[in-house]
MDAnalysis code that builds the backbone (N, CA, C; Angstrom):
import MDAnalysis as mda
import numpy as np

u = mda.Universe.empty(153, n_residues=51, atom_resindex=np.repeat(np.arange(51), 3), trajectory=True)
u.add_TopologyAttr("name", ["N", "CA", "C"] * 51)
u.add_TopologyAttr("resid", np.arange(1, 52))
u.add_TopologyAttr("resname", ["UNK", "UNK", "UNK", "UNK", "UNK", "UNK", "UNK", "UNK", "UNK", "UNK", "UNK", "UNK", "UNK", "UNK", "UNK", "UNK", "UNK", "UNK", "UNK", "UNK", "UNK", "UNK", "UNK", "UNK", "UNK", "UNK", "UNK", "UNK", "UNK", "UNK", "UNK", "UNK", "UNK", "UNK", "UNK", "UNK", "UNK", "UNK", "UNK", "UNK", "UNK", "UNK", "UNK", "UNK", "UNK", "UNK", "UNK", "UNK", "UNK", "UNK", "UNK"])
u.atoms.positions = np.array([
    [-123.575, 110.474, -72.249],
    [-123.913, 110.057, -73.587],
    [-123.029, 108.890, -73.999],
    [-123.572, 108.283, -74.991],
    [-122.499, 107.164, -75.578],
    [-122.604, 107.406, -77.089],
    [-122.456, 106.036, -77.741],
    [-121.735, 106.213, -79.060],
    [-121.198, 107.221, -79.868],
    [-121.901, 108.394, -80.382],
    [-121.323, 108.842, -81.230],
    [-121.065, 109.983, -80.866],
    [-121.640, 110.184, -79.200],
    [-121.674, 111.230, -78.404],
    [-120.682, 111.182, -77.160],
    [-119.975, 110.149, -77.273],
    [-119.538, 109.372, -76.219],
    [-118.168, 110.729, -75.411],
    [-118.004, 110.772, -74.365],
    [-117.734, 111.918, -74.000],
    [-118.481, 113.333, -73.491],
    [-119.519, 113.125, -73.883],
    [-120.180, 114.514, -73.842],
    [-121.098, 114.576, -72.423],
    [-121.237, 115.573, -71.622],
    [-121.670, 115.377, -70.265],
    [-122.136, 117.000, -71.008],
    [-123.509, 116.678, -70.324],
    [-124.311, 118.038, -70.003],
    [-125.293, 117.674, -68.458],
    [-124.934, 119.024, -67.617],
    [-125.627, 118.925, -66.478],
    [-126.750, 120.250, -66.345],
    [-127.379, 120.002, -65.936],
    [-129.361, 121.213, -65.608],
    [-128.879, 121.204, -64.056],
    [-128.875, 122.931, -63.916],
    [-129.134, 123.030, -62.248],
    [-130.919, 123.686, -62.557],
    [-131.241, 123.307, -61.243],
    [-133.018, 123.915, -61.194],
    [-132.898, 124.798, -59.886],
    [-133.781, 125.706, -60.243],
    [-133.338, 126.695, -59.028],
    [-134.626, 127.517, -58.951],
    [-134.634, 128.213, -57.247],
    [-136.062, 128.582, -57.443],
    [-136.309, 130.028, -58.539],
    [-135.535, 130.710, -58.473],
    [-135.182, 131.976, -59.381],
    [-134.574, 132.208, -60.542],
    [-134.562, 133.069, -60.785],
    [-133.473, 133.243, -61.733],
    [-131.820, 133.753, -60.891],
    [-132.350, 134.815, -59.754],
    [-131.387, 135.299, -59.034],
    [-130.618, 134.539, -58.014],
    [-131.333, 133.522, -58.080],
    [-131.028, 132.386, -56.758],
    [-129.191, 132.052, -56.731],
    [-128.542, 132.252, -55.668],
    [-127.620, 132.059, -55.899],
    [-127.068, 130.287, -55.544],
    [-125.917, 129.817, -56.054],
    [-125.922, 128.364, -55.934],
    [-124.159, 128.351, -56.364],
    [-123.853, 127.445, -56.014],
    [-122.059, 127.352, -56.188],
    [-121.858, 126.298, -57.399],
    [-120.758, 126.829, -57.981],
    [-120.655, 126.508, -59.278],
    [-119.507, 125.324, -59.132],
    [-119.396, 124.155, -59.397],
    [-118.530, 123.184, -59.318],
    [-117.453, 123.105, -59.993],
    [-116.243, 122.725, -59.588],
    [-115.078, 123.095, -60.541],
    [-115.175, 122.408, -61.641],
    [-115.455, 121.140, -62.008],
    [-116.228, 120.209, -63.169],
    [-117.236, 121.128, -64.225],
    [-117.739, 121.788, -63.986],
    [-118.668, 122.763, -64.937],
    [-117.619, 123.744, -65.560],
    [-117.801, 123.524, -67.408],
    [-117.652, 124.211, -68.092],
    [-118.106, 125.211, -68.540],
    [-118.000, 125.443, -69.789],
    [-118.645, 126.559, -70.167],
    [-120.588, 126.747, -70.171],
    [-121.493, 127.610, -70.135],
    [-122.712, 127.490, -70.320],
    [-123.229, 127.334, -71.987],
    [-124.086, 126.401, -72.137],
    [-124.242, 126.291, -73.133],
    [-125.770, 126.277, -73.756],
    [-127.011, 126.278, -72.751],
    [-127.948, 126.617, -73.494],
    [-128.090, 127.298, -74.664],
    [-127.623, 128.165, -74.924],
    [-128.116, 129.082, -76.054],
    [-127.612, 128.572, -77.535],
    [-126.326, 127.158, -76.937],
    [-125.920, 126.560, -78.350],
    [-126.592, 125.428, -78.912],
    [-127.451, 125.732, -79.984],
    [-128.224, 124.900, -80.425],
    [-127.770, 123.514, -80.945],
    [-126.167, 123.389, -80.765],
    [-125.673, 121.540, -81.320],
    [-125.645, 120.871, -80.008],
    [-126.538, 121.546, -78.978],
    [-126.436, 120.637, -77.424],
    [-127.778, 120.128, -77.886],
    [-128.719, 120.281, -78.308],
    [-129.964, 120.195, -78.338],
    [-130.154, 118.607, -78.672],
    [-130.940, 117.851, -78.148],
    [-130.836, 116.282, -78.357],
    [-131.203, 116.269, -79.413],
    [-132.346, 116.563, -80.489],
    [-132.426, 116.178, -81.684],
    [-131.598, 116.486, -82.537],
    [-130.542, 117.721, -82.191],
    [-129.462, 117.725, -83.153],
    [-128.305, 117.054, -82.923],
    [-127.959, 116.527, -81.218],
    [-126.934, 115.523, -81.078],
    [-127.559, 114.319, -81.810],
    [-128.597, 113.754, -82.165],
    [-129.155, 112.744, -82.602],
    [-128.442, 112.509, -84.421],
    [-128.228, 114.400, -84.684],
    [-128.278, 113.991, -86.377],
    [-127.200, 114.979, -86.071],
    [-126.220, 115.222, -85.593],
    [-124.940, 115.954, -85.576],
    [-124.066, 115.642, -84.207],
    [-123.412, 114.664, -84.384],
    [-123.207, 113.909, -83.113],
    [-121.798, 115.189, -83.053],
    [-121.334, 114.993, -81.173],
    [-120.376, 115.415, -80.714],
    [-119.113, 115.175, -81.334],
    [-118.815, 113.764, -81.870],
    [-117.341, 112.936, -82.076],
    [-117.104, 114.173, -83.384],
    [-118.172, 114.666, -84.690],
    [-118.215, 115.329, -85.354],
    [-117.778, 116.449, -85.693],
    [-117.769, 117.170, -84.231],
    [-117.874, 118.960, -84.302],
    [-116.077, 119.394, -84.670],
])
């Protein structure tokens, strides 16, 4: 992301399952789907630099 988001890295693994297993990179933080201020239309009108 940039400007007002600048800092902010979100990464999507795709996988064939849900159970599928896959190795987790030391770079990956916490999971965050379920937090709705990741959501692009709300980084759009509630930027990261903000929180």
């Amino acid at each position: 992301f940039h400007g007002d988001n600048e800092g902010l890295v979100v990464a999507e693994i795709e996988l064939d399952s849900e159970g599928e297993d896959f190795a987790i990179p030391e770079w990956i933080g916490e999971e965050v789907t379920p937090d709705e201020r990741y959501y692009n239309m709300n980084l759009a009108t509630h930027p990261y630099k903000d929180w």
